[in-house]
Structures are given as structure tokens and as C-alpha cells.
N, C-alpha and C positions, 0 to 999 in steps of 0.2 A: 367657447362662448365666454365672451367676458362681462363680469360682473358689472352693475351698475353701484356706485357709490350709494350709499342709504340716504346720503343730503337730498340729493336729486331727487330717489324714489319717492321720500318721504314730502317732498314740493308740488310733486306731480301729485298723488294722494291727497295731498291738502287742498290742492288745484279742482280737483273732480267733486269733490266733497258736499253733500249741500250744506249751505249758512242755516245756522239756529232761526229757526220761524219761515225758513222756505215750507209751501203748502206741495202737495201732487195729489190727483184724483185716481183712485183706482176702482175697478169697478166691484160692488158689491155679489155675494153668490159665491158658491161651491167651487164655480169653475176657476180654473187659475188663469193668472191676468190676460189679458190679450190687449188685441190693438185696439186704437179708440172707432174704427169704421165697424168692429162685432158690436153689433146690437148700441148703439147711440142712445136710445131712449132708456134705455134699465141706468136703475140709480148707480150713482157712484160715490164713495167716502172722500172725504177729504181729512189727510193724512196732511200732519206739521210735525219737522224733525224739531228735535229737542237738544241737539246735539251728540245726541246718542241714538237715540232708534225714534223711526216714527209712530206718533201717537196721535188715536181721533180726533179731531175738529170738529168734525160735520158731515152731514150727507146732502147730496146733492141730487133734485131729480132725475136730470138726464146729463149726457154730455155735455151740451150747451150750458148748461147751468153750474157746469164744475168747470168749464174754461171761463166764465166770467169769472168765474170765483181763484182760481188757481195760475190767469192767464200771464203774468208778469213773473212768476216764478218760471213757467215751462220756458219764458223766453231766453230767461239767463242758465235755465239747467241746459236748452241747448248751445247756449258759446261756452259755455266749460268744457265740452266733448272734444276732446284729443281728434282732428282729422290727419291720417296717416301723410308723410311729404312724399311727394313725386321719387325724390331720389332714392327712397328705398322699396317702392317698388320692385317685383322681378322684371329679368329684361324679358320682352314679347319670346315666343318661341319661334325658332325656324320654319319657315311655312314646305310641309310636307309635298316633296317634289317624287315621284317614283324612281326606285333605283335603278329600273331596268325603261331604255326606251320604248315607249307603246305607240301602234302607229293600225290605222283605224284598217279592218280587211279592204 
């Protein structure tokens, strides 16, 4: 396996990263995060990174109300997302033929 140079890693890393004052809503409760389709109406926080770790902002009634409030941030955290390229892909696999000829009684 060969190493990646630290330039690169460290571009890529900075690349994913969110900007100081990006908001995200997460949902309030015990339970741990889930998708925004569990439960839409239960409140949710709205978290701003600091540059370091995020911290409170606000809460928000439901989901509808933490995308108004957060909608312009999700849009730029998803084109930051690395999507894998075509060519490194694996190749498809051989499609399973039997070894031995079968031939119906």
C-alpha cells in the first residue's frame, strides 16, 4: 500500500471540514442521531462550529424549522462530500455459469 503524502491528506481534510459559523441541526433526546425522516416533529438544536468543536445556537421546533434555519449550510456541507470516481471502482464479477453441463430430464 502506498502512502499518501501529508500535503494532499492534509488539503483533502481541510477540504471536508466545516467553515467557522456553518450551523447543523441535530435532533434533541437521549437517543443518538438518526435520520431527519425519524420523527420530523420532535425539536431539534442548532449547533455552530467555532472552528473547533460545535456549540449551541438554538433549538428549533421541528425539522421544518431547523431547515429554514440551517438550509444554506446543508447545501454547501453536501458539495464538500468526496464522491468515489468510476475508475476505482471494483471490476463487476464473473457471472456464475455451472461447472458441469445440466440438461433438463
Amino acid at each position: 500500500m502506498e502512502d499518501e503524502p501529508l500535503e494532499e491528506w492534509a488539503a483533502r481534510r481541510a477540504q471536508r471540514r466545516p467553515t467557522p459559523g456553518e450551523r447543523r441541526a441535530v435532533p434533541l433526546g437521549e437517543a443518538p442521531e438518526h435520520g431527519t425522516h425519524v420523527d420530523p416533529d420532535a425539536p431539534r438544536a442548532i449547533q455552530e462550529w467555532d472552528g473547533h468543536t460545535w456549540v449551541p445556537a438554538g433549538v428549533a421546533e421541528d425539522h421544518q424549522a431547523a431547515t429554514d434555519e440551517t438550509g444554506a449550510d446543508a447545501e454547501s456541507r453536501a458539495e464538500r462530500v468526496a464522491l468515489p470516481s468510476f475508475n476505482k471502482l471494483p471490476q463487476a464479477p464473473e457471472r456464475w455459469r455451472p461447472t458441469q453441463p445440466w440438461q433438463r430430464p
